[in-house]
C-alpha positions as CSV (number, residue, x, y, z in Angstrom):
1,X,96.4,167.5,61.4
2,X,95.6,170.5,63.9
3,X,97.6,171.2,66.7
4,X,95.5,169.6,69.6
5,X,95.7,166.1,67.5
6,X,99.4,166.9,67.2
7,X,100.0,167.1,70.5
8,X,97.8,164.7,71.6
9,X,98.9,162.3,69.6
10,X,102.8,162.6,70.3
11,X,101.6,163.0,74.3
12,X,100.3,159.5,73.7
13,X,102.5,157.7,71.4
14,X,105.6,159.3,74.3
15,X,103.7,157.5,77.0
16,X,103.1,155.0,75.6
17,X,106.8,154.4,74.7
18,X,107.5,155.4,78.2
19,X,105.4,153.1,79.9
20,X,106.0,149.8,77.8
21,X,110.3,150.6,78.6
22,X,109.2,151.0,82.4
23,X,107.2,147.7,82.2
24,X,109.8,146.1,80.3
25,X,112.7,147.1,82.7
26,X,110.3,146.1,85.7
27,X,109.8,142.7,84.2
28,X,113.6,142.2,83.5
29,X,114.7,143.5,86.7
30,X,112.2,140.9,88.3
31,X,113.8,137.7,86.2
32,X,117.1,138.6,87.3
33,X,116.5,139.1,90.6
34,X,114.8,135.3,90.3
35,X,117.7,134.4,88.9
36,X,120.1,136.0,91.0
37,X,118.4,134.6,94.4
38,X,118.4,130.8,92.6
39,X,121.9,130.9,92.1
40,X,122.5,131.9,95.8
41,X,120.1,129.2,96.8
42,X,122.4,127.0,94.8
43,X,125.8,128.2,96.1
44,X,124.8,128.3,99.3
45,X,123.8,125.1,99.4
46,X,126.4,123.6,97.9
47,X,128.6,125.5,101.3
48,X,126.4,124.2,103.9
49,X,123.4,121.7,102.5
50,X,120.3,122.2,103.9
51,X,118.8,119.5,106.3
52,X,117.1,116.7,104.5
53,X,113.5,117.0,104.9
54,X,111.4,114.4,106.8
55,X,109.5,111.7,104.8
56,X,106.0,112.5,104.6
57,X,103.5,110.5,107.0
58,X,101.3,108.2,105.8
59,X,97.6,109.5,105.7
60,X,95.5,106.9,107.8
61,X,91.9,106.7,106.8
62,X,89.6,105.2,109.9
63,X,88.2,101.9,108.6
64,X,84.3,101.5,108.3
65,X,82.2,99.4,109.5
66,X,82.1,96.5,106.8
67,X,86.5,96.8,106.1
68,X,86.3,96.1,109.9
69,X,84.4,93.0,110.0
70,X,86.6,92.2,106.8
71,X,90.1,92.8,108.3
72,X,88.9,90.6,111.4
73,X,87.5,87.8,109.2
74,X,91.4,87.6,107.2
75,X,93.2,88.0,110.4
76,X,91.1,84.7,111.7
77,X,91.0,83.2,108.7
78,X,94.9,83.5,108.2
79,X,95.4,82.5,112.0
80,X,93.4,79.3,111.0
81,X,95.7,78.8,108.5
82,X,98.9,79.0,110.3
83,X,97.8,76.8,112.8
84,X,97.1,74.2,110.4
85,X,100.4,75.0,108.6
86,X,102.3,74.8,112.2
87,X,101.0,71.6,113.6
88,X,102.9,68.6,114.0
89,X,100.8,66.2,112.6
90,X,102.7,62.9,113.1
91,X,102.5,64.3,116.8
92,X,98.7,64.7,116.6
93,X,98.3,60.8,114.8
94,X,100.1,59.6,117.7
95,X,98.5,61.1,120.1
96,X,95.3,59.8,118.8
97,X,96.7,56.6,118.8
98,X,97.7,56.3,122.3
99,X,94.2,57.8,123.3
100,X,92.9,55.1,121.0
101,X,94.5,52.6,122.7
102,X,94.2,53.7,125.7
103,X,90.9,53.3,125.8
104,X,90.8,49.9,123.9
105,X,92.7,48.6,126.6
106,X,90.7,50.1,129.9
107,X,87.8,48.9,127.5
108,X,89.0,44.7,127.5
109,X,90.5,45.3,131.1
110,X,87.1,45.8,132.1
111,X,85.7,43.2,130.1
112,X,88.7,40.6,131.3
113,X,87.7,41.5,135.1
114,X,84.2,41.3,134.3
115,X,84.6,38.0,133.0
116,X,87.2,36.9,135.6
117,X,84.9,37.5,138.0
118,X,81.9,35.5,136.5
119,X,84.0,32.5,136.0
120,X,84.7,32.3,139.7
């Protein structure tokens, strides 16, 4: 081995060995300052917790044309429904028994004047 390869090849294999310490400090000194700064995150909020953070809004998506004819046909159709559900239906027969009757009677009444008046 000549002197220039000599030399060259200690200059390398030094910085070499220089540079992978330097990278290897670097990357150490990088963790633990990670680590250090989670551990104050961590003690300081145990101290004075930090304000809960707000819940996250829903995301509204504008309807289309066809979910809006959709959503209006449930909304009547369940409308429909609950009225059906909510009527008083004993109320309703009567009612529609007295109109029944009603009319029977104006109906004969009629018929009772009509013939009152034929036979006199």
């Amino acid at each position: 081995m000549g002197f220039t390869t000599g030399l060259l090849g200690g200059f390398t294999l030094t910085t070499t060995l220089i540079y992978l310490s330097i990278t290897l400090h670097t990357r150490n000194r990088i963790q633990q300052a990670a680590l250090l700064h989670q551990q104050s995150f961590v003690l300081n909020n145990l101290v004075e917790p930090a304000p809960a953070s707000p819940e996250p809004t829903a995301r509204e998506v504008p309807a289309g044309l066809w979910e809006t004819a959709k959503d209006k046909w449930n909304s009547e159709l369940e409308r429909g429904v609950k009225r059906i559900w909510s009527t008083d239906w004993d109320g309703a027969r009567d009612q529609v028994e007295e109109g029944v009757s009603s009319v029977w009677r104006r109906t004969f009444a009629a018929a009772r004047e009509k013939a009152d008046e034929v036979t006199k």
